[in-house]
C-alpha positions in Angstrom: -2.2 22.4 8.4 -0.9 23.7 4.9 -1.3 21.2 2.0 2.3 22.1 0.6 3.9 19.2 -0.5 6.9 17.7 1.5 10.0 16.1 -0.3 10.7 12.3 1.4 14.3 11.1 1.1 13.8 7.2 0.6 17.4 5.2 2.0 17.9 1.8 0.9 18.0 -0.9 3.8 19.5 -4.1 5.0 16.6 -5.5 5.8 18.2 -9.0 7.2 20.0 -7.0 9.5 16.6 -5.1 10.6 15.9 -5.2 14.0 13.2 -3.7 15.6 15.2 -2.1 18.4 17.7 -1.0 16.8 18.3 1.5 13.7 19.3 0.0 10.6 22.2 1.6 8.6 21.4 3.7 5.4 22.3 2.9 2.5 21.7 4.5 -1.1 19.2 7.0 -1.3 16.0 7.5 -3.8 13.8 10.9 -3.2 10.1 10.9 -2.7 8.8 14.3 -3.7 5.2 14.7 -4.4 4.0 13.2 -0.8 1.6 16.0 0.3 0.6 16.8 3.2 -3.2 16.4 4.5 -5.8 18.9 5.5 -6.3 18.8 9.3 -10.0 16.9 8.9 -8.1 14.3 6.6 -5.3 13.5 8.8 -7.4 13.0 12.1 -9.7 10.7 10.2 -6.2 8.8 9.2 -5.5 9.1 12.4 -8.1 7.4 13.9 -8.0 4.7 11.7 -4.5 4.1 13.1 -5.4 4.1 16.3 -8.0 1.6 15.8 -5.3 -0.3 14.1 -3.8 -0.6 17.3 -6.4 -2.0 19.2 -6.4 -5.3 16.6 -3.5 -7.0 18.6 -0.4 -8.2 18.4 -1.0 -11.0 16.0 -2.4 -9.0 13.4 1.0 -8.2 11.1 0.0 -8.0 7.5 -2.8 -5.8 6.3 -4.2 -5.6 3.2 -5.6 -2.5 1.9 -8.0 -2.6 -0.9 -11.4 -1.6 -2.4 -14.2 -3.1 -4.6 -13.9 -1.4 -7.9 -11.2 1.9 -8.9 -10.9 4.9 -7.8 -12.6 4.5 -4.5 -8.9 5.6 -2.8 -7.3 2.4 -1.3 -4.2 3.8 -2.2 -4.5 6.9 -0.6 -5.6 5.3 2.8 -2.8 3.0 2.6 -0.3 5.5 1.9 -1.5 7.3 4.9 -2.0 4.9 7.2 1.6 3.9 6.6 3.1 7.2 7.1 1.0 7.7 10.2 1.8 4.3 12.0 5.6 5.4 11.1 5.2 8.7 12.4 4.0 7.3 15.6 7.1 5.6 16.1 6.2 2.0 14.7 8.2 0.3 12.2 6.3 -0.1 9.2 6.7 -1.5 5.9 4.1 0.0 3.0 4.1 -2.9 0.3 3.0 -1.9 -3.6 1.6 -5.0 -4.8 -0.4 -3.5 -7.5 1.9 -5.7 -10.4 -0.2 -5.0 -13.4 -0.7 -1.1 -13.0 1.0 1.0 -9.9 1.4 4.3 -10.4 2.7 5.0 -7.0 6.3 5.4 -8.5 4.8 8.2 -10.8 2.4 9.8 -8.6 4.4 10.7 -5.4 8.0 11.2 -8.1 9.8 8.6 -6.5 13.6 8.6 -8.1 17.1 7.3 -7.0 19.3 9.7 -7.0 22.7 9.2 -8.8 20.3 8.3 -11.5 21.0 4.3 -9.9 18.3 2.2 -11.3 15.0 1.3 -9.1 13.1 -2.1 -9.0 10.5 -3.2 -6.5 7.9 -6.3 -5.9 8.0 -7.6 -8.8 11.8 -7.2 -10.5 12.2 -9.2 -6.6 9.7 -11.9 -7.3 10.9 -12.9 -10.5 14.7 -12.8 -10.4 17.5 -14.2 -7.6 18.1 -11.0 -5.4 17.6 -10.2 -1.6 14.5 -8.6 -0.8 17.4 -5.9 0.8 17.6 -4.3 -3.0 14.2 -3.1 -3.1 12.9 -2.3 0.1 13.8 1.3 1.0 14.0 3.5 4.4 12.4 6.7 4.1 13.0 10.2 5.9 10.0 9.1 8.2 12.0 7.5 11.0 10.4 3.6 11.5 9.1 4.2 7.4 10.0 1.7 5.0 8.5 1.1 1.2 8.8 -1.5 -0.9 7.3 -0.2 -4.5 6.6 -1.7 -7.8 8.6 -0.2 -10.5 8.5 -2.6 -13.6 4.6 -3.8 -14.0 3.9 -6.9 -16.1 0.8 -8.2 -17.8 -0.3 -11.1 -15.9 1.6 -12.0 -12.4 0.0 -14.8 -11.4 2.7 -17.2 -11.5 4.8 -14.5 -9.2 1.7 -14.9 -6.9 2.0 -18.7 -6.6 5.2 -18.6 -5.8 7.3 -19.9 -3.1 9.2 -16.7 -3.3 6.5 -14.8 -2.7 4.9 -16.9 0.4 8.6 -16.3 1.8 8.6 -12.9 1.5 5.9 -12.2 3.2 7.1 -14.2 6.2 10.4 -12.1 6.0 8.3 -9.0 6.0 6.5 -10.4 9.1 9.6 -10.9 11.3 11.4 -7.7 10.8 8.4 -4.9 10.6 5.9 -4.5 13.9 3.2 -3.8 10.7 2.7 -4.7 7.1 0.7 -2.1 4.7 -0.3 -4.0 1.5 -1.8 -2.1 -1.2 -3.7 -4.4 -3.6 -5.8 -3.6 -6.9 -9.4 -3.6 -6.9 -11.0 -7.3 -5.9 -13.5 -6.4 -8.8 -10.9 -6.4 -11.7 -8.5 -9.5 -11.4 -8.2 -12.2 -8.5 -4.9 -10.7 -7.2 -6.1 -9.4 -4.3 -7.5 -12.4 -3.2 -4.6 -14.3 -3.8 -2.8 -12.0 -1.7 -5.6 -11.9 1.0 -4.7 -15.2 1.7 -1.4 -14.4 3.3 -2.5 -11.3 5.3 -3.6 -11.4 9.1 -6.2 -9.0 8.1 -7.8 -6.7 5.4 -9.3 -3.2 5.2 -12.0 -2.6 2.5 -12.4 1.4 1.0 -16.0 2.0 0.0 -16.6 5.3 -1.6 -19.9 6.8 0.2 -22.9 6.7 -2.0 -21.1 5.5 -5.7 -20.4 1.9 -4.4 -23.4 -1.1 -4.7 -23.8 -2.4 -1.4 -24.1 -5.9 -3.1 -20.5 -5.3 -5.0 -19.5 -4.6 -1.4 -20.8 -7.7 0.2 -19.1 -10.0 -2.7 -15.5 -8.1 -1.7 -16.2 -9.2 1.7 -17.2 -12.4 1.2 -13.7 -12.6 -1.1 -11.7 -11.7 1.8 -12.9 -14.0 3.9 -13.2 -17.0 1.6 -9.4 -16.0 1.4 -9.1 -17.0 4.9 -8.3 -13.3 5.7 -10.4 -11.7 8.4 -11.8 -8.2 7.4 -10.6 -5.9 10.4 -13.5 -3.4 8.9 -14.7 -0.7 6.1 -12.9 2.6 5.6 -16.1 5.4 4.3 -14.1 7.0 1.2 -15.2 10.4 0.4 -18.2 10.8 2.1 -20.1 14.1 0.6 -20.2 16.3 3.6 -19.9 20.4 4.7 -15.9 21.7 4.1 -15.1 18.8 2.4 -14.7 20.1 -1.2 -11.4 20.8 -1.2 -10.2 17.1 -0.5 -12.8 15.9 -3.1 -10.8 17.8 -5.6 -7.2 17.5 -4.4 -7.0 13.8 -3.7 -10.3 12.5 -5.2 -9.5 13.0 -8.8 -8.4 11.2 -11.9 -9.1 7.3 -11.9 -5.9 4.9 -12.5 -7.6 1.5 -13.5 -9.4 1.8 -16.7 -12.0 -1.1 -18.1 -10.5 -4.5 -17.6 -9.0 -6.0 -20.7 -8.9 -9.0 -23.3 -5.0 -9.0 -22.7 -5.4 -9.8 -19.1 -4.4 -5.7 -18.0 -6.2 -2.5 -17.4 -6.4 0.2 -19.4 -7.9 3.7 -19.4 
């Protein structure tokens, strides 16, 4: 498989009008560009993470993606994992609930084009719109994203919300699955929070850097959450021919030291 990087055109949706028979119509248009595509190893290890997926049944909607401390690549598996469920015909919703840092936006170059403006999860939480506005239908036929655009310093009101208990029911009836990407469970109580309305949760250890007693306590978070932990994704895990992913998508760290102000910083 090359590793050139594909350009994703991103179409706005109506998502009360979603159903999941029927093709939704398209409406304005943002551009993903920098979504690359995987080395063959890479994408059947995706793959069989999806397929296990499948095997969790039909009550399991919601699933929340996370890791114990930064750069472990929760995001990356997420990402994936949504594309690949999409790809394999499912509808699928990939949900950027990272409110105090995402650099999803930034990473993959996601833009409207007509320069129209962008908002996401939390421009939804906190002001009167549908939850149409900022979910968005991508080239992938059965991809949707919902990203975070404008991050704030400390979102836990938006996370007590009745708003945002709602829309995760609303997420829940129109999309088959539910990809939540979370920040760390080390860092701030977020993900927790959010683990709490999620059928299930996936935990990304990085082989041989994470304590296996930092692990345990991100378990036992997930299920103290009332969230059952569907199982442990092994983040780069040092092996033969596996430099090049090490250095293409295991660089650069995008949560810093946790600070006074209630953020991260790097």
């Amino acid at each position: 498989m090359s590793t050139t990087n594909e350009k994703i055109t991103i179409e706005r949706i109506d998502i009360n009008d979603l159903k999941l028979d029927k093709k939704p119509r398209p409406l304005h248009k943002i551009v993903m560009d920098d979504l690359p595509e995987l080395p063959y190893a890479v994408e059947e290890a995706i793959n069989r993470l999806r397929v296990n997926i499948s095997f969790i049944g039909s009550d399991i909607k919601t699933i929340m993606v996370t890791s114990t401390m930064p750069n472990e690549g929760k995001s990356f598996v997420s990402l994936h994992l949504w594309r690949q469920l999409a790809q394999a015909g499912i509808p699928t919703l990939f949900v950027d609930m990272d409110l105090r840092k995402s650099v999803m936006v930034e990473k993959y170059s996601m833009h409207c084009e007509n320069n129209e403006t962008m908002h996401g999860t939390s421009y939804y939480l906190a002001n009167k719109i549908s939850l149409s506005e900022v979910v968005f239908q991508s080239e992938i036929p059965n991809g949707y994203i919902l990203p975070n655009v404008d991050n704030v310093i400390n979102p836990s009101m938006l996370l007590e919300s009745n708003r945002f208990k709602a829309m995760f029911e609303q997420m829940k009836a129109a999309f088959r699955y539910v990809i939540v990407d979370v920040p760390p469970l080390n860092l701030v109580s977020d993900g927790e929070k959010i683990a709490s309305l999620c059928d299930g949760a996936i935990l990304v250890v990085r082989g041989g850097d994470t304590p296996k007693a930092m692990v345990k306590n991100s378990a036992s978070q997930i299920e103290r959450a009332g969230c059952p932990l569907l199982g442990i994704v092994l983040n780069r895990v040092k092996g033969s021919g596996s430099g090049y992913y090490y250095k293409k998508y295991g660089g650069g760290s995008y949560y810093g030291k946790y600070g006074k102000e209630g953020y991260y910083y790097k």
